[in-house]
MIDOSE-1310 file (N, C-alpha, C; in nm, 2 decimals, decimal comma, always signed):
residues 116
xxxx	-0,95/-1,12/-2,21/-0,91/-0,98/-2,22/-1,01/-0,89/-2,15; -1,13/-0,92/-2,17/-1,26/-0,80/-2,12/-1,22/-0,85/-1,96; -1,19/-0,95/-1,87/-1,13/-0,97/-1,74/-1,09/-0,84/-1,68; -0,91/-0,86/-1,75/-0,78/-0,78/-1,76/-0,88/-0,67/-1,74
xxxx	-0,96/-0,59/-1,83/-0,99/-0,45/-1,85/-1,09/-0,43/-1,73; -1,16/-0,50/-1,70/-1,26/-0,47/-1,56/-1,16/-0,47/-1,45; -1,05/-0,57/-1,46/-0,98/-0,56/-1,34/-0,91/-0,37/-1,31; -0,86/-0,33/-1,43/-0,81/-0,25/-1,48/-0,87/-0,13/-1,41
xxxx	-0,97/-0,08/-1,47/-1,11/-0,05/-1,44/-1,14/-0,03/-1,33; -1,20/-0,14/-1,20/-1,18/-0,12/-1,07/-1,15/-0,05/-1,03; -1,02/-0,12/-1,06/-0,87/-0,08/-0,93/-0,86/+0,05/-0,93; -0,88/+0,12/-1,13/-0,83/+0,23/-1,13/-0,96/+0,32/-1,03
xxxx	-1,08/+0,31/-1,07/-1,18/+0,38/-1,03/-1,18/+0,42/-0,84; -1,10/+0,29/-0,76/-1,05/+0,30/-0,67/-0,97/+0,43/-0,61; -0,88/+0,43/-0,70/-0,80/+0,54/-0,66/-0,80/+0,71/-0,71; -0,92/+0,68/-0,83/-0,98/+0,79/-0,90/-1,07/+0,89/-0,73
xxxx	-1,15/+0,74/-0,69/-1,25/+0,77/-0,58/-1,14/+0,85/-0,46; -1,05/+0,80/-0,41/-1,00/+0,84/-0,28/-0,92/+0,98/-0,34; -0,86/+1,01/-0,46/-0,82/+1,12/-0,55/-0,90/+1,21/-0,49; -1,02/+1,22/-0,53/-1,16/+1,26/-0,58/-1,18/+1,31/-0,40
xxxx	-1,17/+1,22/-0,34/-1,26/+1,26/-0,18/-1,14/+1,34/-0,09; -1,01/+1,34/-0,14/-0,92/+1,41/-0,10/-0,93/+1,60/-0,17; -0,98/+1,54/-0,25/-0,99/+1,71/-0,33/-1,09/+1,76/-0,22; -1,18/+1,67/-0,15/-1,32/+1,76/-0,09/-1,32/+1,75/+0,07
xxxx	-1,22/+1,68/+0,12/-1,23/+1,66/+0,28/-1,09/+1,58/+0,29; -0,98/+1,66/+0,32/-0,86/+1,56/+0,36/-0,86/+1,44/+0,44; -0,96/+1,49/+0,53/-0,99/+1,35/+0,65/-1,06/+1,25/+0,59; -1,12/+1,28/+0,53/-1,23/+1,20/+0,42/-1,16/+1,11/+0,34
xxxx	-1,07/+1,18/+0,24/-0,96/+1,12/+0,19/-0,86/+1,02/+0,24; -0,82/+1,06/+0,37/-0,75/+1,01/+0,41/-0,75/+0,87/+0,47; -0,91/+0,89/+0,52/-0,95/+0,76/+0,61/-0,99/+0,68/+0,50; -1,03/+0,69/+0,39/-1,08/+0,58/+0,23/-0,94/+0,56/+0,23
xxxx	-0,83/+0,63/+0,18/-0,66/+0,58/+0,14/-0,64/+0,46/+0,25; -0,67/+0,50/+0,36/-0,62/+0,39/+0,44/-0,69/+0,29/+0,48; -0,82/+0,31/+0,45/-0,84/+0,16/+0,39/-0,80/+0,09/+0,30; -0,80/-0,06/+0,33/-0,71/-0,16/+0,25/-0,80/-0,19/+0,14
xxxx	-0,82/-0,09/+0,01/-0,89/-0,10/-0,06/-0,83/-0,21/-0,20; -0,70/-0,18/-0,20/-0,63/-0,25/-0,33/-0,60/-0,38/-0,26; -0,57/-0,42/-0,18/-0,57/-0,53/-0,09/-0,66/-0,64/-0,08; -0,83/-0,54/-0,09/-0,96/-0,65/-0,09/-0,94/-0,65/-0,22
xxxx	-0,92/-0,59/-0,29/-0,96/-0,59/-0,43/-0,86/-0,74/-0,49; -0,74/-0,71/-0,46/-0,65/-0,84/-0,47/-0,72/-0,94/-0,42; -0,76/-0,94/-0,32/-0,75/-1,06/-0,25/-0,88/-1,16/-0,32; -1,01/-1,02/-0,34/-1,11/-1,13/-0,43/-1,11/-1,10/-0,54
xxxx	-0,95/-1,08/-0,69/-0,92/-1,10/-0,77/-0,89/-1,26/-0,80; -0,80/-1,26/-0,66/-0,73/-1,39/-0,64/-0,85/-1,50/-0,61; -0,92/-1,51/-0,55/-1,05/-1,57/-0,53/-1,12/-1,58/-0,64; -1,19/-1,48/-0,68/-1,21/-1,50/-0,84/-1,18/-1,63/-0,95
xxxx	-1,03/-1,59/-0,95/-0,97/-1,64/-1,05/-0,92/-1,79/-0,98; -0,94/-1,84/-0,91/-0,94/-1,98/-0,84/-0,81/-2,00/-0,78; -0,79/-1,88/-0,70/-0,68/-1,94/-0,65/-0,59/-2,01/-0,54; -0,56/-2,11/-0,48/-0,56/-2,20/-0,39/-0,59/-2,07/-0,25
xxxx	-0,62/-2,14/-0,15/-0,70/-2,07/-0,03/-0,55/-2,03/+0,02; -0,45/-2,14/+0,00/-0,36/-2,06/+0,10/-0,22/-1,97/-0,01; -0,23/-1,95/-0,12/-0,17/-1,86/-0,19/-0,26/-1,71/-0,15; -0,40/-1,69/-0,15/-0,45/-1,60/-0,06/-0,44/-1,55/+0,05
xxxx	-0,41/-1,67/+0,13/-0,40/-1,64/+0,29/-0,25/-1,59/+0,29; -0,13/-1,65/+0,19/-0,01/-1,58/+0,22/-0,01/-1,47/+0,15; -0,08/-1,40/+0,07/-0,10/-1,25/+0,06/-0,16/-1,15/+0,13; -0,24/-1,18/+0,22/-0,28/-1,09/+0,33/-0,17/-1,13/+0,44
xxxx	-0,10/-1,24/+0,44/-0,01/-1,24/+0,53/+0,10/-1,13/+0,53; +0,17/-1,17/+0,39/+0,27/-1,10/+0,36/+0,24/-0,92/+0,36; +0,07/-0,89/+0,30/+0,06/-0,77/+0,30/+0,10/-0,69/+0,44; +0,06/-0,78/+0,53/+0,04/-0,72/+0,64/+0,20/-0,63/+0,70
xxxx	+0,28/-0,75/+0,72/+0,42/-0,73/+0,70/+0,46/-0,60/+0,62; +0,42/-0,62/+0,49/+0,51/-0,53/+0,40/+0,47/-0,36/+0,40; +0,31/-0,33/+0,50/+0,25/-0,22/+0,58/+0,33/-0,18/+0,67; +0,38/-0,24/+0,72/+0,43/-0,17/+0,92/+0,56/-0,12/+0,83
xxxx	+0,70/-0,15/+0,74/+0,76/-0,04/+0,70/+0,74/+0,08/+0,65; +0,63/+0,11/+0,60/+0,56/+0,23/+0,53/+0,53/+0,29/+0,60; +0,46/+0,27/+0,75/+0,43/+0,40/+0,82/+0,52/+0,47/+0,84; +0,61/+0,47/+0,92/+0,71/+0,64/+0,91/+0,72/+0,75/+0,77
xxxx	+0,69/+0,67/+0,65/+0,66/+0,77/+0,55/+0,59/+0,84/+0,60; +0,45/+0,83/+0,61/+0,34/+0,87/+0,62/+0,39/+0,96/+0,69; +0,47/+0,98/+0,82/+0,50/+1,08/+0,96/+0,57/+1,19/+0,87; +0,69/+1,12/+0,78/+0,77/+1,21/+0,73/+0,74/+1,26/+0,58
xxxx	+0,67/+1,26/+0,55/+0,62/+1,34/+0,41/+0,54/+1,50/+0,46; +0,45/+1,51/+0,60/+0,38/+1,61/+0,61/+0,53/+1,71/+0,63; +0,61/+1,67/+0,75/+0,75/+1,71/+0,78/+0,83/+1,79/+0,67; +0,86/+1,70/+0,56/+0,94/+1,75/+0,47/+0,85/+1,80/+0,35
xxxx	+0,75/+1,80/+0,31/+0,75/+1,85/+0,25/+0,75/+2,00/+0,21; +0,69/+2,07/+0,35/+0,71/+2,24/+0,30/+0,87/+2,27/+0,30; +0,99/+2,19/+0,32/+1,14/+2,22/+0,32/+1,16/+2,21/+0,19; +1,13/+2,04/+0,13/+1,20/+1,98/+0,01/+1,11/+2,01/-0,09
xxxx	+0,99/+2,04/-0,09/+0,91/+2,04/-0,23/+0,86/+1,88/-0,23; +0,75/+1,88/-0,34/+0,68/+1,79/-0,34/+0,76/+1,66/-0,42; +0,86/+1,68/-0,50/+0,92/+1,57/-0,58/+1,01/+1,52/-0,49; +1,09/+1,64/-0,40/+1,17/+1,57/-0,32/+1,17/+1,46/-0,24
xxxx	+1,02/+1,55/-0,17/+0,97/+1,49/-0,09/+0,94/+1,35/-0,08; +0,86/+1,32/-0,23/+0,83/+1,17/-0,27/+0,95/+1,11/-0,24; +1,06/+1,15/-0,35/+1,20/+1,07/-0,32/+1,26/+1,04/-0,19; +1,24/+1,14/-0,14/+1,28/+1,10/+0,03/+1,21/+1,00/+0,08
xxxx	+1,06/+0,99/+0,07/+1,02/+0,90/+0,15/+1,04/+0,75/+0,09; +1,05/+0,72/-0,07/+1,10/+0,64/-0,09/+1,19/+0,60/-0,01; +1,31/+0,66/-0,01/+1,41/+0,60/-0,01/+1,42/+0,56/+0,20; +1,33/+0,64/+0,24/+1,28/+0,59/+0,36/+1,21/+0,46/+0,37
xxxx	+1,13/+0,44/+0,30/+1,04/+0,35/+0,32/+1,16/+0,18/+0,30; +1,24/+0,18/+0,18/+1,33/+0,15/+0,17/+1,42/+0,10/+0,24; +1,48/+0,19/+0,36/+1,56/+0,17/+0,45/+1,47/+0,10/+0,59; +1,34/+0,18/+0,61/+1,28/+0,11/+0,69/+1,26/-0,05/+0,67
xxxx	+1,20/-0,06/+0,51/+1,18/-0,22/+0,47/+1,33/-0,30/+0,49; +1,43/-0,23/+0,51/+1,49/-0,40/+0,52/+1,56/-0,37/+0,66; +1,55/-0,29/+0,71/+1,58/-0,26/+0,89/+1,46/-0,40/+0,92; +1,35/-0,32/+0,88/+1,23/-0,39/+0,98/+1,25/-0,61/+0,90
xxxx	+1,32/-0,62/+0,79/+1,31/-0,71/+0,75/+1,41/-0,82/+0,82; +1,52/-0,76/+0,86/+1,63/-0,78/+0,93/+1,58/-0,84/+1,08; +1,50/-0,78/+1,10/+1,47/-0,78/+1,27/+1,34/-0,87/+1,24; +1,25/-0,88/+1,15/+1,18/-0,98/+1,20/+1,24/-1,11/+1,13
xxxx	+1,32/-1,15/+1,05/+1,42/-1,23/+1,02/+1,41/-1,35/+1,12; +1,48/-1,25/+1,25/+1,48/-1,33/+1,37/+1,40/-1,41/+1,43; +1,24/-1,36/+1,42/+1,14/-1,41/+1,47/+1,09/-1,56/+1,34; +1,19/-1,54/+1,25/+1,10/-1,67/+1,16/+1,04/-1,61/+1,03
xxxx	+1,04/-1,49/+1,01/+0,95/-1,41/+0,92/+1,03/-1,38/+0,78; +1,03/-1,43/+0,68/+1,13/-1,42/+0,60/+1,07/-1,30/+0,50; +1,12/-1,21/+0,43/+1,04/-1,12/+0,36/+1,14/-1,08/+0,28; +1,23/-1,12/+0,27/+1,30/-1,09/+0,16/+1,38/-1,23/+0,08
């Protein structure tokens, strides 16, 4: 259980920190968010906890993949948000990110890449 709660802990402190550096320098903020902070943190959770090398390796694999639909959010949240408001906004890019993830899922399909 005391594991669970440090993992807990971390992660959260993680996103407390990039929270925190966004309040004081958007760029500052921005460039920590986009680092793959919850990603390392996975990856040597999974390490940690003994987990085979290539259940690891197919998690930075897959991560990678499951990144490239998300960026157009990023384009379209500064866009909409002074229109839709900030709740909209979220909702929209959801449901963006969404349509991007199985367009883009579709298309690498072809190449061999299964993601769904």
């Amino acid at each position: 259980m005391a594991w669970i709660l440090t993992k807990y802990l971390l992660t959260a402190a993680v996103v407390v920190l990039v929270s925190e550096l966004a309040k004081r320098s958007d760029r500052l903020g921005g460039f920590v968010a986009a680092l793959p902070l919850v990603t390392v943190l996975a990856l040597i959770w999974l390490y940690v906890e003994r987990q085979p090398a290539q259940k690891i390796a197919d998690h930075a694999w897959y991560t990678f993949w499951y990144v490239v639909p998300t960026l157009p959010m990023f384009l379209a949240f500064p866009v909409l948000l002074p229109r839709l408001g900030f709740w909209a906004t979220l909702l929209a890019c959801v449901a963006i990110t969404v349509v991007c993830f199985g367009l883009f899922a579709a298309v690498v399909r072809r190449f061999g890449i299964e993601l769904l």
